[in-house]
Structures are given as C-alpha cells and as structure tokens.
Backbone bond lengths (Angstrom), bond angles and torsions (degrees), N, CA, C in turn:
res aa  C-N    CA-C-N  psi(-1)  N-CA   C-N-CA  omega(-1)  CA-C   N-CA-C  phi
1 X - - - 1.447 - - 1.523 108.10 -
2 X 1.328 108.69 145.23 2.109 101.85 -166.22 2.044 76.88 -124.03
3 X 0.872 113.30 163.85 1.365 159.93 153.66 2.062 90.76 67.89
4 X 0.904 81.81 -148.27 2.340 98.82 173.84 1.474 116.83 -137.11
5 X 1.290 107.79 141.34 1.250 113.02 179.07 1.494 113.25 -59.05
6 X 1.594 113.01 171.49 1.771 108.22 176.68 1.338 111.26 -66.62
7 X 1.799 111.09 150.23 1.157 124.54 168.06 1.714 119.02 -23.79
8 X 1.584 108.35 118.21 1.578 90.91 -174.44 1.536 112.19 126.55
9 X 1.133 104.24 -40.05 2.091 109.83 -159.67 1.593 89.11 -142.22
10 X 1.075 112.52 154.07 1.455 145.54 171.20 1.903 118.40 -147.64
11 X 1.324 76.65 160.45 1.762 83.42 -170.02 1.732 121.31 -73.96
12 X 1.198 102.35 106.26 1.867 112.34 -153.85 2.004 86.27 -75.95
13 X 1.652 131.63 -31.33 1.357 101.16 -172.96 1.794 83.23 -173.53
14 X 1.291 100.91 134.61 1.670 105.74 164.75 1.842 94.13 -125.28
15 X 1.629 101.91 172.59 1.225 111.73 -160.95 1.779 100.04 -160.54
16 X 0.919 130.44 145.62 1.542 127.57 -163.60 2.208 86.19 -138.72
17 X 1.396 101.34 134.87 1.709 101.36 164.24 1.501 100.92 -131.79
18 X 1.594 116.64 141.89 1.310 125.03 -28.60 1.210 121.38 -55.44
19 X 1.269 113.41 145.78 2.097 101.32 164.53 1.104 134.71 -103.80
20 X 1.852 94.03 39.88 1.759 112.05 163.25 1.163 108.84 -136.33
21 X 1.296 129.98 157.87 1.458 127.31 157.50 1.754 133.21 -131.32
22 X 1.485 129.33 116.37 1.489 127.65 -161.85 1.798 85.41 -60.32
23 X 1.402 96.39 149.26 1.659 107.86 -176.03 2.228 91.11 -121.42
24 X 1.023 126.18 174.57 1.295 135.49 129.45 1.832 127.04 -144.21
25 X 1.572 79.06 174.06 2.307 75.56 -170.04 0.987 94.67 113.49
26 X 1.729 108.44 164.72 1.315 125.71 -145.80 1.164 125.35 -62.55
27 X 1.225 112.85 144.78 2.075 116.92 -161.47 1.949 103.86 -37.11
28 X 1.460 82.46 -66.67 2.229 90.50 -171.06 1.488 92.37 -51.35
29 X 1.392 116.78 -77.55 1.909 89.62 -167.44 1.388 130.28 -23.61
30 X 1.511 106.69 -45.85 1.447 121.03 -158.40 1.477 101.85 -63.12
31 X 1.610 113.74 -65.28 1.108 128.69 163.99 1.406 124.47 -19.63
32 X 1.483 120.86 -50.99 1.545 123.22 -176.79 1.525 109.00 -85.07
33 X 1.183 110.84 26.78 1.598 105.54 -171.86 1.687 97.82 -117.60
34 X 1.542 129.96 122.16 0.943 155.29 -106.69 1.833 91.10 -149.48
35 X 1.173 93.80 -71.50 1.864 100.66 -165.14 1.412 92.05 -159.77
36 X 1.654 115.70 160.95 1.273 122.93 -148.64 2.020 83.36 -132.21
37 X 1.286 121.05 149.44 1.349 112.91 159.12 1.871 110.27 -104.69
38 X 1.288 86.81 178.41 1.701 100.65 154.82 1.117 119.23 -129.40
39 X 1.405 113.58 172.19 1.836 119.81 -171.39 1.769 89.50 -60.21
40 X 1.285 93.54 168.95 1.599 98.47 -176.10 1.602 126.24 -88.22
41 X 1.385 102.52 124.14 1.762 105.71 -178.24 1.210 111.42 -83.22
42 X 1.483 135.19 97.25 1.215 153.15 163.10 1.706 121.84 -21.66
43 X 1.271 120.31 90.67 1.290 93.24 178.29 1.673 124.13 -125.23
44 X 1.148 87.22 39.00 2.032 116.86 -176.38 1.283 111.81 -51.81
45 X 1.515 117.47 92.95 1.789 109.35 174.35 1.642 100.95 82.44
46 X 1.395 125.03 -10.54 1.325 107.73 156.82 1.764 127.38 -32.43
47 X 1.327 120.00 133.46 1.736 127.15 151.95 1.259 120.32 -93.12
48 X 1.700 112.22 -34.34 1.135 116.68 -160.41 1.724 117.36 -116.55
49 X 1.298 128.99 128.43 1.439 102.76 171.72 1.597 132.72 -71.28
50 X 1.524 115.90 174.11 1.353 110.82 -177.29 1.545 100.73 -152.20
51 X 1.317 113.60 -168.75 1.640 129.51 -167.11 1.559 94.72 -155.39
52 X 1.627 93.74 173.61 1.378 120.05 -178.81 1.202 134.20 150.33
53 X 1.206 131.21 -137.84 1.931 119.40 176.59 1.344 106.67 -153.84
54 X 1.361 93.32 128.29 1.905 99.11 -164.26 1.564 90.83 -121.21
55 X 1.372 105.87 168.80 1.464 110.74 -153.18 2.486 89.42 -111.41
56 X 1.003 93.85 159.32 1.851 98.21 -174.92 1.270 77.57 -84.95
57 X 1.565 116.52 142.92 1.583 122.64 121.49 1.117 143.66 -73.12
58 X 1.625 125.31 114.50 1.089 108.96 -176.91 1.853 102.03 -132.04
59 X 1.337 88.02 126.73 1.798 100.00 -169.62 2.257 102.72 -89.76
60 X 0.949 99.91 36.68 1.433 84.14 -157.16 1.569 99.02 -146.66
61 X 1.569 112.34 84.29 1.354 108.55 -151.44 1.994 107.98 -89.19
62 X 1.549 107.32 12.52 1.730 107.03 147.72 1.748 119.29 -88.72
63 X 1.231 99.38 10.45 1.459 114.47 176.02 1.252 103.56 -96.45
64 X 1.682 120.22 126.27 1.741 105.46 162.37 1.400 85.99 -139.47
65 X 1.279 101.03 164.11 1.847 121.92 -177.10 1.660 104.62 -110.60
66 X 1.227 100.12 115.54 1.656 115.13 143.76 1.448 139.22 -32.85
67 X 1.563 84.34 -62.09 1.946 107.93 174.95 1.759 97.23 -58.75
68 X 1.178 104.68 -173.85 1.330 128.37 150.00 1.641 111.82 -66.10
69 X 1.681 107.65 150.67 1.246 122.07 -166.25 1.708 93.00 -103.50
70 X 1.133 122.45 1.17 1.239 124.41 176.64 1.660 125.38 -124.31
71 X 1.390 126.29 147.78 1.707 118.07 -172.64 1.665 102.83 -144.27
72 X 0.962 120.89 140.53 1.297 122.67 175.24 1.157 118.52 -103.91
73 X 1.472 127.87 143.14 1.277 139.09 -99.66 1.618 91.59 -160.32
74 X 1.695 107.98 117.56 1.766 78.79 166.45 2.341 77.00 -133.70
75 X 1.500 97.21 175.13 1.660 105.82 -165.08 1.611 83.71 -157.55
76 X 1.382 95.12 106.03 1.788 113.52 169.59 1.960 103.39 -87.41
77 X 1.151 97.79 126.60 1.274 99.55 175.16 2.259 96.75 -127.15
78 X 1.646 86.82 154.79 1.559 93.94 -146.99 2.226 86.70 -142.68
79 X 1.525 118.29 136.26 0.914 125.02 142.01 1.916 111.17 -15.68
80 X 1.128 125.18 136.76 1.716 112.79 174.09 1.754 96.84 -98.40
81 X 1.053 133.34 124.32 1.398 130.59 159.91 1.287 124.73 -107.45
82 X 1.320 120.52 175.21 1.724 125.87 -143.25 1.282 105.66 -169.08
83 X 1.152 103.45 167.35 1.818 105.94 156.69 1.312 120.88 -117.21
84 X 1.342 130.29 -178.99 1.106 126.17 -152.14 1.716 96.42 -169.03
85 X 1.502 110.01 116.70 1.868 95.36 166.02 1.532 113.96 -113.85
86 X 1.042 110.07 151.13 1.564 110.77 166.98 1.651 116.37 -115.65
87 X 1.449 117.67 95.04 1.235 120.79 -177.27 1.366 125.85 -49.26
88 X 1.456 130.51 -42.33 1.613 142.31 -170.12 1.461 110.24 -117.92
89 X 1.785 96.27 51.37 1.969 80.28 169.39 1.718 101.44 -100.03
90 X 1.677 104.02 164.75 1.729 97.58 -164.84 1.163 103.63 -93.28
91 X 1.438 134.04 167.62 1.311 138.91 134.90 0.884 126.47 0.26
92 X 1.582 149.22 148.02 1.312 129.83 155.19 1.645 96.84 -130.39
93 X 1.529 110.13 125.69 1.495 102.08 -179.61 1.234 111.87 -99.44
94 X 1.316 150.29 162.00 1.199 132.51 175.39 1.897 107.98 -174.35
95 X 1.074 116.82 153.75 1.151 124.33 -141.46 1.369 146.90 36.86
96 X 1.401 113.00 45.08 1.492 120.58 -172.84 1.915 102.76 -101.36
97 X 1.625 104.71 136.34 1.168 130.21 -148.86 1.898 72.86 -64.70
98 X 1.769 90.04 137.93 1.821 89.64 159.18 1.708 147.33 -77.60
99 X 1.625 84.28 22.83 1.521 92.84 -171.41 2.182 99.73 -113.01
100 X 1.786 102.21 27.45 1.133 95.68 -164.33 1.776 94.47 -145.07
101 X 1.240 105.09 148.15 1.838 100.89 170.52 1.277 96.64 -137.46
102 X 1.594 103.17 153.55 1.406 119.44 -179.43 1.830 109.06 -87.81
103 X 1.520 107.50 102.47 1.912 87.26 -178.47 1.592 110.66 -100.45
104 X 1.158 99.35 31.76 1.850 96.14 176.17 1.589 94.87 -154.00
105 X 1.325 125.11 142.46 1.033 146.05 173.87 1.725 152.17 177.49
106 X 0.958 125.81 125.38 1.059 107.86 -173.28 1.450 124.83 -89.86
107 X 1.767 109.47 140.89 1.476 120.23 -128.53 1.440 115.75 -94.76
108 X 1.589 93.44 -12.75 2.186 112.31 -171.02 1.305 119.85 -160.88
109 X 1.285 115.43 136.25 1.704 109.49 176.12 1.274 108.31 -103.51
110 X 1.684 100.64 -138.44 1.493 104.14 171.14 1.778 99.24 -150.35
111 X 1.237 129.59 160.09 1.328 119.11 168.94 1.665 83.48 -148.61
112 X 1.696 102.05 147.57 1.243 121.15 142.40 1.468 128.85 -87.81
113 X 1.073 137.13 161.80 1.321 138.89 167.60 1.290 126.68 -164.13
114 X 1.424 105.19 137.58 1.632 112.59 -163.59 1.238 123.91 -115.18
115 X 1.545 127.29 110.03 1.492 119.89 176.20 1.226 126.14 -166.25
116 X 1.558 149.26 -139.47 0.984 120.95 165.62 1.752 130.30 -79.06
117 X 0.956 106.75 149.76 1.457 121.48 -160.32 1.283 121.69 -72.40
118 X 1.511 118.95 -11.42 1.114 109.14 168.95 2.071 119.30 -96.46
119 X 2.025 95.64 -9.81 1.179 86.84 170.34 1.366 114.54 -102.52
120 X 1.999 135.89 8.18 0.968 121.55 151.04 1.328 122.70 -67.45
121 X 1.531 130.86 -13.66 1.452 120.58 -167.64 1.291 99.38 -92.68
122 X 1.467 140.93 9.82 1.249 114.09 -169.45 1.481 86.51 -134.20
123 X 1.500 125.13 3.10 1.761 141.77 -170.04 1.875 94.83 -72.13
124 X 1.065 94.25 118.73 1.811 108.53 170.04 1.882 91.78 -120.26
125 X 1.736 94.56 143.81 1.230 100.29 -150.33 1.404 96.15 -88.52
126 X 1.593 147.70 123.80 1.448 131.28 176.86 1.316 109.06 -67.28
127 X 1.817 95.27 168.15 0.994 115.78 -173.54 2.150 127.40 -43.38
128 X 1.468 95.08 -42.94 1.092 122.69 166.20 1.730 123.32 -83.59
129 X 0.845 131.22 8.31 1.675 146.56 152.74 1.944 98.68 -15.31
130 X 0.985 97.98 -63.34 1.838 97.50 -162.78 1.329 97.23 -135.00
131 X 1.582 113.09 93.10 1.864 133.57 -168.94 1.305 107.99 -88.16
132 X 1.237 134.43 100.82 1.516 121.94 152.93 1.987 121.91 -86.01
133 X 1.453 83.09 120.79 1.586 88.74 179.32 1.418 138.16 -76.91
134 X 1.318 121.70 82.21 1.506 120.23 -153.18 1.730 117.07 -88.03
135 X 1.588 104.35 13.23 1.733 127.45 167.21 1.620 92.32 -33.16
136 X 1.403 125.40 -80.17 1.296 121.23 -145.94 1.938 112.41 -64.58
137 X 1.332 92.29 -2.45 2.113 97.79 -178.42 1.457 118.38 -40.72
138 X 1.178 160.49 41.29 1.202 150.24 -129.05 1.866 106.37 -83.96
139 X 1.214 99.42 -25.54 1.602 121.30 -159.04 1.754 115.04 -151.47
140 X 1.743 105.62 135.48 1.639 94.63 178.30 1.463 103.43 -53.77
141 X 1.461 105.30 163.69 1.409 123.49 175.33 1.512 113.18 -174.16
142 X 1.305 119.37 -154.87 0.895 129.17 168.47 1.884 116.89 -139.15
143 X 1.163 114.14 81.53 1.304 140.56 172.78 1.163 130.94 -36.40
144 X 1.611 139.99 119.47 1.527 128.38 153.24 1.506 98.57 -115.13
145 X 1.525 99.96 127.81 1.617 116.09 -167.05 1.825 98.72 -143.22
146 X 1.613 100.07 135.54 1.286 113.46 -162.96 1.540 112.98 -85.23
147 X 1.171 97.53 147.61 2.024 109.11 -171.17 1.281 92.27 -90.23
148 X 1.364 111.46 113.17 1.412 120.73 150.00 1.760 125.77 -81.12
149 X 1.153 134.29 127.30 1.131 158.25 175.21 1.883 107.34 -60.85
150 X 1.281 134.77 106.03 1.408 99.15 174.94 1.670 81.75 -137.15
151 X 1.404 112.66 147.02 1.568 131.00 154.64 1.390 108.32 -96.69
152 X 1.637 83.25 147.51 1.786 107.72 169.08 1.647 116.92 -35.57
153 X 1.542 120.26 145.28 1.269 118.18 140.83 1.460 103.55 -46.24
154 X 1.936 112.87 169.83 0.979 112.74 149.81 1.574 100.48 96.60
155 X 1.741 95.24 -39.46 1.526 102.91 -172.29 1.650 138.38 -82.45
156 X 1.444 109.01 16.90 1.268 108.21 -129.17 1.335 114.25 -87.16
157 X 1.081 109.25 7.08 1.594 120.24 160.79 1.132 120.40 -97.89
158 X 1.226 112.90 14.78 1.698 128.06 171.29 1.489 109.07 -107.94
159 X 1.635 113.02 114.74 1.602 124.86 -170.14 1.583 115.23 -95.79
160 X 1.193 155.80 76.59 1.368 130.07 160.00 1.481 126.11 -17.68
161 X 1.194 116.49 95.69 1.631 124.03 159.63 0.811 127.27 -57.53
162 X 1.581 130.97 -45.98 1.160 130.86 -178.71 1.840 107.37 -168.35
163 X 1.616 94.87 169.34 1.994 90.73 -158.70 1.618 94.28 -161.41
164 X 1.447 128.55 140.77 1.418 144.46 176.19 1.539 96.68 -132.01
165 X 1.366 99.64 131.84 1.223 113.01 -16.21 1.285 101.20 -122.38
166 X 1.716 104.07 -154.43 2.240 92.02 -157.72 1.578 89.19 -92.98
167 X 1.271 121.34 -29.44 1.441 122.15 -157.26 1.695 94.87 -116.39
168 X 1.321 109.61 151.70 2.014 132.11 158.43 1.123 94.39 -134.75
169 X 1.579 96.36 129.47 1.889 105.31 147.23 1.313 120.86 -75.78
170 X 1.279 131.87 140.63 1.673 123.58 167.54 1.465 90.09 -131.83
171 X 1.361 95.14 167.25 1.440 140.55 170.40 1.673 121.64 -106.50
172 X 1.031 95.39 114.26 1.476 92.63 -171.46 1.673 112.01 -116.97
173 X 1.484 128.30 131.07 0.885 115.10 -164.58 1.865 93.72 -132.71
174 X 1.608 97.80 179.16 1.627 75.30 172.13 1.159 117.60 -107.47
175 X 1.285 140.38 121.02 1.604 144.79 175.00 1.852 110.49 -37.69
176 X 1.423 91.38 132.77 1.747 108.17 168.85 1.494 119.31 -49.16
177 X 1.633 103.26 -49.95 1.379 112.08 177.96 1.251 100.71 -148.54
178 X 1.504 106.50 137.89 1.376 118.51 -163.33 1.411 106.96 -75.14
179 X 1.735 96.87 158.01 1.380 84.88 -166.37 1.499 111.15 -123.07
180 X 1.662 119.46 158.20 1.222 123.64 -148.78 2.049 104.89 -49.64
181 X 1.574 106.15 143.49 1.777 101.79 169.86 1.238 114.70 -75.92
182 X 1.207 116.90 136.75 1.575 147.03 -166.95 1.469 97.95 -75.57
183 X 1.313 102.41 118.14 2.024 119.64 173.95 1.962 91.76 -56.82
C-alpha cells in the first residue's frame, strides 16, 4: 500500500487472492525468497475502499512463476475511530418542580466517548451531556438521583463507553420564590 488515506479514515483490512505463489529457478534464490510484492496500490487521500488486479514483482529474472503473474486485490478503507474523554462536563438538572431548589450538589462528571475521529475532535460537549432528572421530587429531602448519559442528534455513530458518575446526592429544599420554568 503507498501513501494514507484522507484525514479521518484509515485502512480497516486489505486482502490479496491467491495468497501464495509456485516460484521456479535455482534452489538458493528460491530459498531466500520470503514474501513476494505487487506494483503499488495507491491509497493517498482515499475515503473509500476499492479492488482490482495488480501485477507480482519480480526483479529476479532466474526467477519465473508458475502461478499467475497477477492477484486480485481488494483494500477496505473505513472512517478511523477513537475515544475521547471529557473530564469537567457539568451536571445538567432539569425538571425540578419550581417551588423547590437544589442547595447541595455535585457540579461535574466525566464521560468518555467513542467514535469516529474526525467527529470527536471537533465534538463540544452540550449543555445536557450528563442529565439528572429531578421530575420525581415531590417534597424537600435529601435525594440519590441517577446520571443519565445522553449524545447529540446527528451523532449516532458516536457511543458512550463510560460516565461518572451513575448516581448524585442532592438536597432539596423548598425555594422562597419560585423559580422561573425551564424552556
């Protein structure tokens, strides 16, 4: 394979048929021959993979081939993906009744996330990244309510691996004056 695919994708699997070849000629040559190439399959700024039939090189003219002088060739090219963590994304609280405020809480998690690499490097984490659902609050207390994980539309080849944390305690008290409902 000669050059790299475009920024972004790398080569997920190439494959050569047959992937042997009968050689003849003199014993020691034969002997020191290891692996055989082909002319070169270009894959400079490639996105997409392809196939075809590339010809053997053989520089070594007491060498002649039996097989075919030709093998077909296929080169899968693939998005490159990765992971990616974001240590300090915040809380997101959302649906807590407006006659209530949260005065204890914890303020940031962390999420990893895994996918292709050219749309984690340019991925800014939304507002809503790590959602706690405070719908069920009926009454102050003191709360353990579960961190939900949510990715972007748009995103959907982008996986959450992993997220801190699953649980927040809050404190819930009841607010003086209620406070404005959340769009």
């Amino acid at each position: 394979l000669k050059g790299i695919p475009a920024d972004g994708y790398e080569v997920s699997e190439s494959s050569i048929e047959p992937a042997t070849a009968e050689l003849y000629g003199p014993a020691a040559l034969i002997e020191k021959i290891n692996t055989l190439t082909t002319e070169p399959l270009v894959i400079e700024a490639r996105t997409t993979g392809f196939s075809g039939t590339a010809s053997i090189v053989n520089t070594e003219p007491l060498i002649g081939m039996l097989s075919s002088e030709h093998v077909q060739y296929t080169v899968k090219i693939q998005e490159a993906m990765t992971g990616k963590s974001f240590p300090a994304v915040p809380l997101h609280f959302e649906k807590l009744p407006v006659h209530f405020k949260i005065v204890s809480e914890q303020k940031t998690g962390s999420i990893t996330l895994y996918g292709p690499k050219k749309a984690l490097e340019g991925l800014t984490m939304p507002e809503n990244a790590l959602t706690v659902s405070c719908e069920a609050i009926k009454e102050p207390g003191i709360y353990t309510l579960p961190v939900i994980p949510a990715v972007t539309a748009g995103t959907s080849k982008i996986k959450v691996t992993q997220f801190t944390p699953k649980t927040v305690n809050v404190k819930i008290e009841t607010a003086e004056e209620p406070r404005k409902e959340e769009q």
